[in-house]
PDBQT receptor file of N, H, CA, C and O in Angstrom, charges set to zero:
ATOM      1  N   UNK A   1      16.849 -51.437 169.773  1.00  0.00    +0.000 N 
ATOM      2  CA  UNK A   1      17.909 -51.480 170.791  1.00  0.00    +0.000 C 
ATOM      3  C   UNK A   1      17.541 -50.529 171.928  1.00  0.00    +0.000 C 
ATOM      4  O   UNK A   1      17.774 -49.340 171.708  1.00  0.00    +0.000 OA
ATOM      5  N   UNK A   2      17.013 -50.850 173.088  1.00  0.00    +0.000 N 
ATOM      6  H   UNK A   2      16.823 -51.816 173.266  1.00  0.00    +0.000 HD
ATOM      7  CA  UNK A   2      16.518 -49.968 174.610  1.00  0.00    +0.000 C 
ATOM      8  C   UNK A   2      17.649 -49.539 174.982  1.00  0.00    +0.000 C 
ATOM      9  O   UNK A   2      18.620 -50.221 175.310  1.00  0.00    +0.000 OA
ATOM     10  N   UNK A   3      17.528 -47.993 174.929  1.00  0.00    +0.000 N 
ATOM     11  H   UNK A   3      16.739 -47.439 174.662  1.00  0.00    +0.000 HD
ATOM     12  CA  UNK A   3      18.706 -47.279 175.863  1.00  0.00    +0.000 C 
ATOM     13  C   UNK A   3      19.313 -46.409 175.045  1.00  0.00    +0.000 C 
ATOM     14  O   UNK A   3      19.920 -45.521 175.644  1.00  0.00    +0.000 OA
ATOM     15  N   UNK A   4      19.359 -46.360 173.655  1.00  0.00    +0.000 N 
ATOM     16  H   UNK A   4      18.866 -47.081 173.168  1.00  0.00    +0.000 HD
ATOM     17  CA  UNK A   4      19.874 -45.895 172.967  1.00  0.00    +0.000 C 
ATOM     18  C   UNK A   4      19.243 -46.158 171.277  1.00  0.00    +0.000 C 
ATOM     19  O   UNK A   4      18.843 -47.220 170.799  1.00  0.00    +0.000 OA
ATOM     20  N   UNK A   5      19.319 -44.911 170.671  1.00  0.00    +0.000 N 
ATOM     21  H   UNK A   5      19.644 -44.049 171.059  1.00  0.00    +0.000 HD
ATOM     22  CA  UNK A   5      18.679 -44.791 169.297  1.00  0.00    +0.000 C 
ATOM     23  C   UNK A   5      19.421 -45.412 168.757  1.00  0.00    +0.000 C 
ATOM     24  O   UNK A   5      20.619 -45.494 169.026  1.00  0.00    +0.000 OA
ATOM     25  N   UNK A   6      18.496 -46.290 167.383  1.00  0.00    +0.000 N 
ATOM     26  H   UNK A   6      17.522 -46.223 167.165  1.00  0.00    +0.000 HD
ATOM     27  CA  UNK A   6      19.404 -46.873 166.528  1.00  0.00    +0.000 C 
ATOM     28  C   UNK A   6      20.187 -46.100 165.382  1.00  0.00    +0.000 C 
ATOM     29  O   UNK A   6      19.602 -45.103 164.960  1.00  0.00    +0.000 OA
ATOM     30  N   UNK A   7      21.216 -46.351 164.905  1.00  0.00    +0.000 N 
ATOM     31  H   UNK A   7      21.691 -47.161 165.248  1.00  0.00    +0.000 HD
ATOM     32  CA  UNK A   7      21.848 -45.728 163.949  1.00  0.00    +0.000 C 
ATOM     33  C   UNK A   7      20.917 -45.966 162.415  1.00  0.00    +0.000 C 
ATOM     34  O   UNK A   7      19.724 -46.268 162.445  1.00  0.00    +0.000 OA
ATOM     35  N   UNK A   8      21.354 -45.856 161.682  1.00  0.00    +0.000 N 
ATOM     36  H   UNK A   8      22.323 -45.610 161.657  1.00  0.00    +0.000 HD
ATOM     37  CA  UNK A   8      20.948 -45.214 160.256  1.00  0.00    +0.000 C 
ATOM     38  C   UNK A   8      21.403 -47.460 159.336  1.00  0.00    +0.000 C 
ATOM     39  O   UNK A   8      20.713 -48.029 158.490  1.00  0.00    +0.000 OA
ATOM     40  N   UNK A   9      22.707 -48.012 160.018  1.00  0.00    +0.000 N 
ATOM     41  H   UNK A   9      23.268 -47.550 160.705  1.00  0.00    +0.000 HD
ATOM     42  CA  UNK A   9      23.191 -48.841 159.724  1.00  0.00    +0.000 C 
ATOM     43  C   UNK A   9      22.174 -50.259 160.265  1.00  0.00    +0.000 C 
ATOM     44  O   UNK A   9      21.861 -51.351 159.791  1.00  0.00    +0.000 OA
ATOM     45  N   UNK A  10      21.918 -49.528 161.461  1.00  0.00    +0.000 N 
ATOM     46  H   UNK A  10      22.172 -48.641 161.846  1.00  0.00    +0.000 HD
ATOM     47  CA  UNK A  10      21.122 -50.668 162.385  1.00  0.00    +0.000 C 
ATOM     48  C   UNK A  10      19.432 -50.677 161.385  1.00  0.00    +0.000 C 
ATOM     49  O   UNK A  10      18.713 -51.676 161.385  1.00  0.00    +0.000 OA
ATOM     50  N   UNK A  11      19.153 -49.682 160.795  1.00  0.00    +0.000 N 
ATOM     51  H   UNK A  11      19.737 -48.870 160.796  1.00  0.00    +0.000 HD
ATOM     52  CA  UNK A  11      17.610 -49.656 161.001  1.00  0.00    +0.000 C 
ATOM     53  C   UNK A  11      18.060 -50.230 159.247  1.00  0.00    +0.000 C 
ATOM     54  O   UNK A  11      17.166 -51.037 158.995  1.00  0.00    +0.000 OA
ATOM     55  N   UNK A  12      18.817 -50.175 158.255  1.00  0.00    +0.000 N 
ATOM     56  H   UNK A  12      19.544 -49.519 158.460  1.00  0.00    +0.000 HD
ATOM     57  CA  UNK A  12      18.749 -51.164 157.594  1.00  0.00    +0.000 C 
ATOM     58  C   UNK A  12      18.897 -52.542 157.554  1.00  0.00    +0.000 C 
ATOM     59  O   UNK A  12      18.123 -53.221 156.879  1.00  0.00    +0.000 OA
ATOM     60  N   UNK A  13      19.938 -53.110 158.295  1.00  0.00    +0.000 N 
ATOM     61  H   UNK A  13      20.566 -52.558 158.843  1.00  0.00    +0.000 HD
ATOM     62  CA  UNK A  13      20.318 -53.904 158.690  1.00  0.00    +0.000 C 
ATOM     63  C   UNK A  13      18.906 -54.709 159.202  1.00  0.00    +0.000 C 
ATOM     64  O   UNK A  13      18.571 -55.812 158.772  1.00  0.00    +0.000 OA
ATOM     65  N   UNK A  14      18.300 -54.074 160.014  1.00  0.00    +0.000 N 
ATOM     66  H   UNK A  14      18.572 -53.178 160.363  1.00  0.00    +0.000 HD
ATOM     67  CA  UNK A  14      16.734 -54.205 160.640  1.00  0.00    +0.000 C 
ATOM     68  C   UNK A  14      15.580 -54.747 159.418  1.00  0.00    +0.000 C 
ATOM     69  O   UNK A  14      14.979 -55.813 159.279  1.00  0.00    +0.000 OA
ATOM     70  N   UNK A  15      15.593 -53.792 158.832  1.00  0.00    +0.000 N 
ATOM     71  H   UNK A  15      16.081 -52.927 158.945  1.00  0.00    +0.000 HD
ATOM     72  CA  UNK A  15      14.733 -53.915 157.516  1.00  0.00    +0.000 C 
ATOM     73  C   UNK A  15      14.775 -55.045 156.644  1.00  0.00    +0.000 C 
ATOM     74  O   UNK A  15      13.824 -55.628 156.125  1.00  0.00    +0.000 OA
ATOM     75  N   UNK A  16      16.365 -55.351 156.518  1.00  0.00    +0.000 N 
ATOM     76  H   UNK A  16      17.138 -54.877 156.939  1.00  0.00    +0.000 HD
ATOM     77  CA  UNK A  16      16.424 -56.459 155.263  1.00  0.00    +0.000 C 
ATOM     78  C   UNK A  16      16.182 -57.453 156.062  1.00  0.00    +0.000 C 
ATOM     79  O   UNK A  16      15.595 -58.443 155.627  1.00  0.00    +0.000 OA
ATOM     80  N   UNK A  17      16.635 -57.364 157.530  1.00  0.00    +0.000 N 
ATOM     81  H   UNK A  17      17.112 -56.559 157.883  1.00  0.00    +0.000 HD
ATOM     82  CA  UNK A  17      16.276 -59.075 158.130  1.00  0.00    +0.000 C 
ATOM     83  C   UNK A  17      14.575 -58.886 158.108  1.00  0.00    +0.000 C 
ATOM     84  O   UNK A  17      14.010 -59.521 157.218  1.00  0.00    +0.000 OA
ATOM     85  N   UNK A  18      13.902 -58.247 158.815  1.00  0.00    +0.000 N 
ATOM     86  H   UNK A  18      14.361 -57.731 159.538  1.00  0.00    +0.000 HD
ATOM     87  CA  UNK A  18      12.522 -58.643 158.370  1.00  0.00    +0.000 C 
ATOM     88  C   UNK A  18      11.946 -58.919 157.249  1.00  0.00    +0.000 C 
ATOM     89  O   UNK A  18      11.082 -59.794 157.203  1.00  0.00    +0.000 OA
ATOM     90  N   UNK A  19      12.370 -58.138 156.025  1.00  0.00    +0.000 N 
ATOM     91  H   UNK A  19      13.072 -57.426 156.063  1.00  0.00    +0.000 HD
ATOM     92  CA  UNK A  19      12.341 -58.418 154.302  1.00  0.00    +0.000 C 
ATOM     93  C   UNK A  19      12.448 -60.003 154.572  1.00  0.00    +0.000 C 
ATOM     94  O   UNK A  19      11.429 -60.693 154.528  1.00  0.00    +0.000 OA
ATOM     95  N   UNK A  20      13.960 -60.669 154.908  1.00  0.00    +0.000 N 
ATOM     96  H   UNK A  20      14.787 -60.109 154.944  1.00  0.00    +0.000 HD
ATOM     97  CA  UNK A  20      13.872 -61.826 154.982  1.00  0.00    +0.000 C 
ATOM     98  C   UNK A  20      12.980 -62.707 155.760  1.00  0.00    +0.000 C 
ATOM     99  O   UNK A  20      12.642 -63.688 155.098  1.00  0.00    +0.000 OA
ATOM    100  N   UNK A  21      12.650 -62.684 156.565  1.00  0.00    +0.000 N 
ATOM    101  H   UNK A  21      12.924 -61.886 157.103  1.00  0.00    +0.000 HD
ATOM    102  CA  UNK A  21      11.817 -63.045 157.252  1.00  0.00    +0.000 C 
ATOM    103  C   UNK A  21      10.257 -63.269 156.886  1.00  0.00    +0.000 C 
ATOM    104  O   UNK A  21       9.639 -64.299 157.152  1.00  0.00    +0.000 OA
ATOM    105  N   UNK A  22       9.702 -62.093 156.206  1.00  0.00    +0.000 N 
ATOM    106  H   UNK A  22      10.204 -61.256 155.990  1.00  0.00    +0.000 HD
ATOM    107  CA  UNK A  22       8.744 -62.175 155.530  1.00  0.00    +0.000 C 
ATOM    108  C   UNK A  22       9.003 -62.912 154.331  1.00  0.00    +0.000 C 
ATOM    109  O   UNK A  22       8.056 -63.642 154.039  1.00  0.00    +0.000 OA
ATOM    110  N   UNK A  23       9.989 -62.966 153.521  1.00  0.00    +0.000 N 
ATOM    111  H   UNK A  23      10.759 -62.372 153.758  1.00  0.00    +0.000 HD
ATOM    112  CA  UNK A  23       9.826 -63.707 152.386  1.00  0.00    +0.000 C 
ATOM    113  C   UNK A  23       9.899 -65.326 152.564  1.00  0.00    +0.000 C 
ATOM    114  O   UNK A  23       9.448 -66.157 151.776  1.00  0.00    +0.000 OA
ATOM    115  N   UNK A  24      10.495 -65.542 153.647  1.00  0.00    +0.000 N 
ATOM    116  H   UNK A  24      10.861 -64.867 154.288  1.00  0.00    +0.000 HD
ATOM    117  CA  UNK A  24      10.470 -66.801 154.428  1.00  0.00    +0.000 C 
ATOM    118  C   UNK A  24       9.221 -67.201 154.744  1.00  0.00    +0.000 C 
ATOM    119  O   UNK A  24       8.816 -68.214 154.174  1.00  0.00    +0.000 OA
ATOM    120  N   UNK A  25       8.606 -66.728 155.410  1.00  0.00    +0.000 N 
ATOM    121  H   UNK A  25       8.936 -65.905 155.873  1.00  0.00    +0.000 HD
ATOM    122  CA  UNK A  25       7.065 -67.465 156.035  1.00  0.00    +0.000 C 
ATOM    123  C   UNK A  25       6.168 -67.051 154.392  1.00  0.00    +0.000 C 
ATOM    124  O   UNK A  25       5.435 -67.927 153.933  1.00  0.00    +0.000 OA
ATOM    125  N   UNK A  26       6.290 -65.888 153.729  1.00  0.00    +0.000 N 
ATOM    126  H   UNK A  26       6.885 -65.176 154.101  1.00  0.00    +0.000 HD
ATOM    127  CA  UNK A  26       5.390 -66.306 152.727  1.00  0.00    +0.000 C 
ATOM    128  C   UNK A  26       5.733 -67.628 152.066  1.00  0.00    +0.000 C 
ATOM    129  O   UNK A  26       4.912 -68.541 152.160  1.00  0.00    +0.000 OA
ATOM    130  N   UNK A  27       6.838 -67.814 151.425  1.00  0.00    +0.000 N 
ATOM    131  H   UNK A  27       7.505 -67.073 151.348  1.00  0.00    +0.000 HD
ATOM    132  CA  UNK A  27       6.997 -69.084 151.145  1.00  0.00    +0.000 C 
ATOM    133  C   UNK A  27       6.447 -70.243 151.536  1.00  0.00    +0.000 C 
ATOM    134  O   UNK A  27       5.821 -71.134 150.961  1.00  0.00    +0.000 OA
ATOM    135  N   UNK A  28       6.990 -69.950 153.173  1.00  0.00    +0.000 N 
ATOM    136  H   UNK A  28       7.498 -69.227 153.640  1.00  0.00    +0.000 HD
ATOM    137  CA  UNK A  28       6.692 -71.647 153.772  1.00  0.00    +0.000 C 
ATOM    138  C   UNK A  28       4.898 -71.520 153.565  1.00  0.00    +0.000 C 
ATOM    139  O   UNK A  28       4.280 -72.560 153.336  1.00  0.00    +0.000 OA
ATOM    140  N   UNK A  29       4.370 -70.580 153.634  1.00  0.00    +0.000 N 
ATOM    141  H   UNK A  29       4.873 -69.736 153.820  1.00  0.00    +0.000 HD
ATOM    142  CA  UNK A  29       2.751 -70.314 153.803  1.00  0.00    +0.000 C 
ATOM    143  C   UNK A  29       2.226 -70.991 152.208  1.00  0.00    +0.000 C 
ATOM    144  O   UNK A  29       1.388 -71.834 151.888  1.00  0.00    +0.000 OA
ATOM    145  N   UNK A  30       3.184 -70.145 151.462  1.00  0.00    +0.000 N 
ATOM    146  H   UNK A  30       3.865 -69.460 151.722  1.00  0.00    +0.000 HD
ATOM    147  CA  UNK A  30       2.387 -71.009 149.974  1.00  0.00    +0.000 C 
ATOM    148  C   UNK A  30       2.911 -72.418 150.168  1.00  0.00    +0.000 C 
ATOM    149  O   UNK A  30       2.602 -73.306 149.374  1.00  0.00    +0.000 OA
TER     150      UNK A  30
């Protein structure tokens, strides 16, 4: 988020969507 640090809520929030994300394309990849 530009302009302002992310909170503690945001940078998990952050994490699990990429988690998802990665577990997504590995999938579609296998």
């Amino acid at each position: 988020v530009p302009g302002c640090p992310p909170t503690a809520e945001a940078l998990l929030y952050g994490i699990l969507a990429l988690q998802r994300k990665i577990r997504r394309t590995g999938t579609i990849a296998r």
